[in-house]
N, C-alpha and C positions, 0 to 999 in steps of 0.2 A: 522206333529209332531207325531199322533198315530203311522206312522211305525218305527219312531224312539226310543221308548219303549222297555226296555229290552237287553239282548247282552252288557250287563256291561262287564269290565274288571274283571278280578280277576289278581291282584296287587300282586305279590311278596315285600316284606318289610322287605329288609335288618336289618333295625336297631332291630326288635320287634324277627327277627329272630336269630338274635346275641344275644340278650338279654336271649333269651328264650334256645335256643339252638337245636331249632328246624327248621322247613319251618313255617313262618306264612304267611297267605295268606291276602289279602283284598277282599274282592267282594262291587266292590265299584259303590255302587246303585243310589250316587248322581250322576252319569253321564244319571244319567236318563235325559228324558226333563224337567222333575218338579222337578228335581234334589233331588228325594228320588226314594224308594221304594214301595211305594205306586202308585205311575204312572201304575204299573201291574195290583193290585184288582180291580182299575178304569178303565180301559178298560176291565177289564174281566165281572165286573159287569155290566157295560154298553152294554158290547156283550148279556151279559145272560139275561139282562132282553129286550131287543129288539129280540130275540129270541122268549121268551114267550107272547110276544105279553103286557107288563106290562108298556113299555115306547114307546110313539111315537114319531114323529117332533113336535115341540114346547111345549112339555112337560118340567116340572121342575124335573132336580133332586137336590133331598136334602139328606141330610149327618150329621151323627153327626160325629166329629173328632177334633182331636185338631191342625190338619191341614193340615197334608201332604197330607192325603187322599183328603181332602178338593181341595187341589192345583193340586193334578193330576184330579179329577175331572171336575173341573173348565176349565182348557186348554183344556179336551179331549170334554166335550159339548160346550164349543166355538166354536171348527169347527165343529162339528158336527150339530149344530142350535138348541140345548138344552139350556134351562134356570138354572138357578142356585139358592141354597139356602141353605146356611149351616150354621151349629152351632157348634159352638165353647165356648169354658170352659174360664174363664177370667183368665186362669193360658197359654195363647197359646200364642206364640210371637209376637211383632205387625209386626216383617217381614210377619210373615203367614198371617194376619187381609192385611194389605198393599195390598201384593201379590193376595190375592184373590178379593179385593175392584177393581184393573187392570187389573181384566181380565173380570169385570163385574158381580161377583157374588154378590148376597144378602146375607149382613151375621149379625147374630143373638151370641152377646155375651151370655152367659148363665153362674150361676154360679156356677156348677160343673159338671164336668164327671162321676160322681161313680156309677151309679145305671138305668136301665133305669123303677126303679120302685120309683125312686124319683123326684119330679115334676118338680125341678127345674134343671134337669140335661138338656147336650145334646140332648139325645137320648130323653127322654119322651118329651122336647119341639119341636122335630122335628117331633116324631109320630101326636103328636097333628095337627101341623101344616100343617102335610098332609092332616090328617083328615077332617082339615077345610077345606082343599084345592084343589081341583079336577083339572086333569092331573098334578098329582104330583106323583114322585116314588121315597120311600125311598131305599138306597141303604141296608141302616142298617149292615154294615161290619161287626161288630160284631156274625150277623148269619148268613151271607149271602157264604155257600159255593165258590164260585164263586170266592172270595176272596181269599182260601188257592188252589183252584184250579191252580189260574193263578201262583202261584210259584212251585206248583208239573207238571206246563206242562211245566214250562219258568225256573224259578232262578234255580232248585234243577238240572236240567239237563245241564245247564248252567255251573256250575260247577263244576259236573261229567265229564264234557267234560273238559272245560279247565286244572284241575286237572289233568289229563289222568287218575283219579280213582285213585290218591295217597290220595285225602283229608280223613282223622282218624281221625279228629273232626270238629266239625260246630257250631260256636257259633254265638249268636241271640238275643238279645232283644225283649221281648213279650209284645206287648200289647194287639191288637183284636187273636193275634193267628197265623194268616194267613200264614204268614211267614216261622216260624218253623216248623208249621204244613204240609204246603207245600212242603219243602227245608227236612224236617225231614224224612216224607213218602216215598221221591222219594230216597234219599239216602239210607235210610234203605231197601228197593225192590233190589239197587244196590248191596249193602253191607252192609247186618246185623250188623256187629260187630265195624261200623261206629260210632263214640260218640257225637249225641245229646245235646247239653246245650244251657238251656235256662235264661237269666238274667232279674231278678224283679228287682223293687225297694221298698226302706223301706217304709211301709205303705200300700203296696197292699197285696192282700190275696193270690195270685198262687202259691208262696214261699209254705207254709204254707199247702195249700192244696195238694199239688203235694206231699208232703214229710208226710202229716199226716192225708192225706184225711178228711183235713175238713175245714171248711172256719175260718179264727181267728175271733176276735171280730171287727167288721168294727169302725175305727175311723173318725174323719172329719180331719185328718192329712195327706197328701197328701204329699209324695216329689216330688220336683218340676222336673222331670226329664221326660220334657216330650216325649212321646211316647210311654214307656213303663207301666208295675203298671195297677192293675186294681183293683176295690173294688168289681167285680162280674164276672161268670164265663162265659166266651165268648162261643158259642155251636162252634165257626172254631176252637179252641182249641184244640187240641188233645194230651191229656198226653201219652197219650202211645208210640209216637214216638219220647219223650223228654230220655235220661237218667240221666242227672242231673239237677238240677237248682242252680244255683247262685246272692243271696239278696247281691244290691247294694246301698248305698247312694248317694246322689250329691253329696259329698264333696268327697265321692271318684271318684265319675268319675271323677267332677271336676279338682283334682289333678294326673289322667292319664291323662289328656288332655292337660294338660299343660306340663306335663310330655313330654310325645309324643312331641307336637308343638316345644319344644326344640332339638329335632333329627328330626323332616319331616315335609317336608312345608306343605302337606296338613294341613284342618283345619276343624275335628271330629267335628260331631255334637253332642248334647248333648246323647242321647243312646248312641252313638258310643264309649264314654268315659265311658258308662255304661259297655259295651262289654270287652273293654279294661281291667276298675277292673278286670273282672270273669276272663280273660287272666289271669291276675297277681294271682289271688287267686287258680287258676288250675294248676298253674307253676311246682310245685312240683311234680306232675305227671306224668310232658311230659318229652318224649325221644328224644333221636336224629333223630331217623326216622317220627317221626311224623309229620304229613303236616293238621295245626291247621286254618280253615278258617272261619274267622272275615267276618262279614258283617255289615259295614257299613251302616244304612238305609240311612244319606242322611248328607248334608251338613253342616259346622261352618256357613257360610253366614245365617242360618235360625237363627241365636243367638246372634247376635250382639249385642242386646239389654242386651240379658241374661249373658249366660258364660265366653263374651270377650268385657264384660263391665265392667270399675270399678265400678260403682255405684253399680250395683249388686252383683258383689261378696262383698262389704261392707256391703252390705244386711244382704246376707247369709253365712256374718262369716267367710269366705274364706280369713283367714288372710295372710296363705303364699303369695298368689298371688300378693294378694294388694302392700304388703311389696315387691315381685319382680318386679311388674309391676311399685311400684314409682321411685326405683330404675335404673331401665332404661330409664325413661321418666325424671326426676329429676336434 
């Protein structure tokens, strides 16, 4: 499974390129084996800290994540003869809870992600947990280099290559960093004049800081979009290889996704419809030469609960859909 890691497609997409009037590209990450993008900083992590002598045979690793990370983690010490322990925020889907219970991991709901200086988050219940608990190793993505490395040796050249060096913008959904920071760095060494964007969502603070260098005022409002949005500043982060950002909602990604699913069968995970907004919202900028590449982190199947459920979108107010989706079923 670890050598099947990585070497995604990057997707030409007719319909988004008609629309747009450009090339749009996909780099489409759920062909991973954990069918995200996170399957990369998990094996890079797990290389790095077996390197430093920090993880052995039969040690646990533990994770704070809201789950991808969690899921490529989980498959890559299964064969590997690693034990497992993660924490998770009670806003993460029960496919990811599910998925990780099947491959034998230990998992700790928790009730939120925002802080790892607040008690009851992820992160400070996982630090603890190590603490108490000897041959245990946090990965801790959030600062753990290792993580934006494996996309500046892997996804960012990835890319570059398949491209053949035509891609002029790279859009991304942020959460730990890793990603953009990765994917950002390596293209910008390629080609400077490459354009960076990065897409939050409403409620987190990177928006905010990137554009006004300074954290806004933290709430307990969280939109539900998970992956990306953070209430604190990740150190794999790297702004300086961002050039812009674009603040998303659910309810807009939402209705790019649905959007989408009506011209391509594929089936956008929730970021990915975050990505999609920033597309629409940059639209007026782009030319005809331009070749605009979308990264998809990972799959719709991780959401079935959530974004391509009705119960949920009645939830969260998501009237068009509701109203579409009776209508076809009705």
């Amino acid at each position: 499974m670890i050598e099947q890691i990585g070497n995604t497609d990057l997707i030409y997409n007719k319909y988004l390129s008609e629309l747009y009037n450009c090339t749009i590209s996909i780099k489409a990450e759920y062909q991973n084996p954990g069918m995200s993008s996170k399957d990369r900083p998990a094996i890079s992590m797990i290389r790095d800290a077996e390197k430093r002598g920090l993880l052995k045979t039969g040690d646990t690793i533990v994770e704070a994540s809201s789950g991808n990370t969690a899921l490529g983690l989980g498959m890559i010490a299964k064969e590997l003869g690693y034990h497992t322990h993660f924490f998770l925020s009670k806003g993460s889907s029960i496919e990811k809870r599910q998925a990780l219970l099947l491959h034998g991991a230990s998992v700790t709901i928790c009730e939120n992600s925002t802080s790892p200086n607040d008690s009851e988050s992820t992160m400070a219940c996982a630090k603890d947990w190590c603490l108490s608990n000897p041959d245990s190793f946090f990965c801790n993505q959030y600062y753990n280099k290792a993580n934006s490395l494996a996309h500046f040796e892997g996804t960012g050249p990835e890319i570059w290559k398949q491209s053949k060096g035509s891609v002029t913008h790279f859009v991304c959904g942020v959460g730990t960093g890793g990603t953009i920071s990765g994917v950002g760095k390596f293209l910008k060494k390629k080609n400077p004049m490459i354009t960076v964007i990065g897409v939050d969502s409403e409620g987190s603070i990177l928006y905010d800081f990137f554009y006004y260098g300074q954290v806004s005022e933290v709430t307990s409002s969280v939109c539900p979009i998970e992956g990306i949005g953070r209430k604190f500043l990740p150190s794999v982060l790297d702004f300086g290889c961002i050039d812009e950002f674009f603040r998303v909602s659910d309810k807009q990604a939402v209705n790019q996704i649905y959007d989408f699913i009506e011209h391509d069968a594929h089936l956008p995970g929730f970021s990915s419809g975050a990505v999609l907004s920033a597309l629409n919202q940059m639209s007026a900028g782009l030319r005809p030469n331009d070749h605009v590449v979308l990264l998809f982190a990972d799959h719709g199947s991780r959401y079935m609960s959530k974004i391509y459920n009705q119960e949920w979108l009645i939830e969260h107010k998501h009237n068009q859909w509701i109203i579409q989706q009776t209508a076809q079923t009705g």
